[in-house]
C-alpha positions, 0 to 999 in steps of 0.5 A: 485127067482120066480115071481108070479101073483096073486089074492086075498081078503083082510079082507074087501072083495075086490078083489086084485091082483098084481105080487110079488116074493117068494120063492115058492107058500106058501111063496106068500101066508104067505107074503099076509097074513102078508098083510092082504090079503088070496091068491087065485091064483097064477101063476108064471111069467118069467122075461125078463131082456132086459128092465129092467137095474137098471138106477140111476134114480131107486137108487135115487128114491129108497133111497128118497123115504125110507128117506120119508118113514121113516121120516113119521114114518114107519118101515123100513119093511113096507117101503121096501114093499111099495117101492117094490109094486111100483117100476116098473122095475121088476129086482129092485123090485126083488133086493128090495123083497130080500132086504126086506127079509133079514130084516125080518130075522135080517140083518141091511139095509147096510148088506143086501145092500152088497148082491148086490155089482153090483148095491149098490156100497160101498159109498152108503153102508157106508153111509147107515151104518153111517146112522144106527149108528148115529140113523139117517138113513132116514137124510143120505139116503137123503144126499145120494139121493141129493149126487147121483142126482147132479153126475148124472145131472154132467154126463149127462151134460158131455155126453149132451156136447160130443153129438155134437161134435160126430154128427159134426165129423160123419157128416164129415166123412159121407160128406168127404166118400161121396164125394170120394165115390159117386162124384169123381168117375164120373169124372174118364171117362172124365180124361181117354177120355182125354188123357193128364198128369193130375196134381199131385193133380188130380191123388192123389184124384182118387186114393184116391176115388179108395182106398175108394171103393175098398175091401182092404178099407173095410177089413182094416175097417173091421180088425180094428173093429175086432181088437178093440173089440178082445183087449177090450174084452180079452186082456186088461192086467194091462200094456194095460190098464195102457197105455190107461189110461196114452193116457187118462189123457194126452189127449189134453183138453179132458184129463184136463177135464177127471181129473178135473170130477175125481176130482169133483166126488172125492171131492164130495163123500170124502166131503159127507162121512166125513159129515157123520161121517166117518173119512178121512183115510177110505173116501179116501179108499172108494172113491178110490175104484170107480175110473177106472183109475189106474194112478189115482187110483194109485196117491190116494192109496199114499194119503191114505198111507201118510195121515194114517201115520200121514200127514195132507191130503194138505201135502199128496196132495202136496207130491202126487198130481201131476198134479191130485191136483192142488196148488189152491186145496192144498191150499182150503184143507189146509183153509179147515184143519186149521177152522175144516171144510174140508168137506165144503171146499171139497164141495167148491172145487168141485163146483169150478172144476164143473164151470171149466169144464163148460167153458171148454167144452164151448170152445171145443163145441164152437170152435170143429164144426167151426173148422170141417168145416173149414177143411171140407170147405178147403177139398171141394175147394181143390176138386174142384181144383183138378177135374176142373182145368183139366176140364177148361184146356182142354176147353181153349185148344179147 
């Protein structure tokens, strides 16, 4: 859809401008005048979407900011255009523009959402559309918000938490080429002008230096490269990524980490659905269908089948669960089931996982880095052993 600046007068004489979509120049100036404002330039703009990727912070500031809105009293169009005037990244103002002409034009909020399925997954739709049924939109927008901030603030702190360990193991790579690269090399003249057998361990590390400089190095460097970006890119077939979920969740620590934050997002957004009204088979459908991995994915599609054929959702997790639904889970599930509260428990449990994977990525962070540099300590002295102790050899010769 076009993008224009433009410039205008509104019913007091002042002058006002500002940057809009439309479909075309007329359309700019009925959408004004609807404002209260007669047009009287307008010059259509490019857009640059290098800058622009709709973040989540955008949706969450989206969906509160029209809970308040519309807590205030406004009408759900006139809330649309403001949130439109505001917004500053200019793809998601254009999404909300669209957004705010297919209510114009009688489509609901949760049917003009699922014209943008790239940027407005379906949870967020069903609780827009349990918003409107229920006759308590802005109260379900705010769940939403409050729901899509704290799995925000969770994945940033999974990310904030790998983010030295990555450094660390860099770090020690960088040091560990280095010193076969830059250091061990010098000390190859002074081997060969000795004339003598070196040691086992000395030959191993100057052929290790001289693999690491040489073009075969780069191209194997290069090759794996390639070869991971081919497969990642065209030959991910259902088998392949089977298999790489299955090294996922398998995975020492990193795995039982992986599958207790599926199971915090799961918990979570079935918790905040049942809240909302939805009944638990349809929940658990639609919380499946934004999980990536397919054993997982796999293991929830047995639970939605046993729980629609009539189990309770504690059975179908003893049934089904694995190593995916722990015994203590069952157990908040079944408390949750027999006192009618199962979405309160589900929001227990989830907390309870969120402090698990807490402490254990304190212990990953905490032991990782001491652990890299113990190796990478041991590697330095075994160097050392390996180029001096032919060095003071020679000098005791002499």
């Amino acid at each position: 859809m076009p993008y224009y600046s433009w410039y205008g007068v509104n019913i007091f004489a002042d002058i006002k401008s500002g940057k809009s979509f439309a479909r075309s120049c007329d359309d700019l100036d009925q959408i004004l005048f609807a404002r209260n404002i007669a047009i009287i330039s307008c010059k259509e703009k490019k857009i640059r979407n290098i800058f622009n990727k709709i973040s989540e912070d955008n949706k969450i500031n989206f969906f509160r900011q029209l809970s308040i809105l519309l807590d205030a009293g406004l009408r759900l169009p006139d809330a649309l255009i403001i949130l439109c005037d505001q917004s500053k990244n200019i793809k998601f103002r254009q999404i909300i523009f669209e957004i705010e002409t297919d209510i114009f034009e009688g489509f609901t909020l949760s049917q003009a959402l699922k014209k943008h399925p790239n940027v407005f997954d379906t949870m967020m739709i069903q609780i827009v559309k349990v918003g409107q049924e229920s006759g308590d939109l802005s109260r379900c927008l705010q769940q939403l918000s409050d729901y899509l901030q704290e799995r925000q603030a969770f994945y940033k702190k999974l990310k904030t938490a790998s983010v030295l360990p990555v450094i660390t193991l860099a770090f020690f790579f960088v040091v560990t080429f280095s010193i076969f690269a830059f250091v061990v090399p010098k000390f190859i003249e002074v081997f060969r002008s000795m004339g003598k057998e070196l040691p086992p361990l000395t030959k191993a590390m100057l052929q290790l230096s001289e693999f690491l400089r040489s073009y075969i190095f780069m191209c194997i460097i290069l090759f794996i490269i390639f070869f991971v970006f081919i497969i990642k890119k065209y030959c991910i077939t259902p088998k392949i990524k089977s298999f790489l979920d299955s090294i996922t969740i398998n995975f020492p620590i990193l795995g039982e980490i992986y599958i207790q934050s599926f199971l915090v997002y799961f918990l979570r957004s079935v918790s905040l659905l049942l809240r909302g009204g939805v009944r638990l088979v349809p929940a658990i459908n639609i919380s499946k269908n934004s999980v990536k991995n397919n054993r997982i994915k796999s293991q929830i599609y047995k639970l939605e089948l046993d729980v629609c054929a009539g189990s309770s959702l504690s059975q179908a997790m003893t049934d089904y669960g694995g190593i995916f639904f722990p015994q203590d889970l069952v157990a908040m599930v079944k408390i949750g089931e027999e006192s009618a509260l199962l979405h309160i428990m589900l929001e227990k449990a989830a907390d309870m996982y969120r402090e698990k994977i807490d402490r254990s990525i304190f212990f990953f962070t905490t032991v990782f880095q001491p652990f890299l540099m113990i190796i990478l300590g041991l590697l330095i002295t075994l160097l050392i052993f390996a180029i001096y102790v032919p060095i003071f050899g020679l000098a005791n010769l002499a």
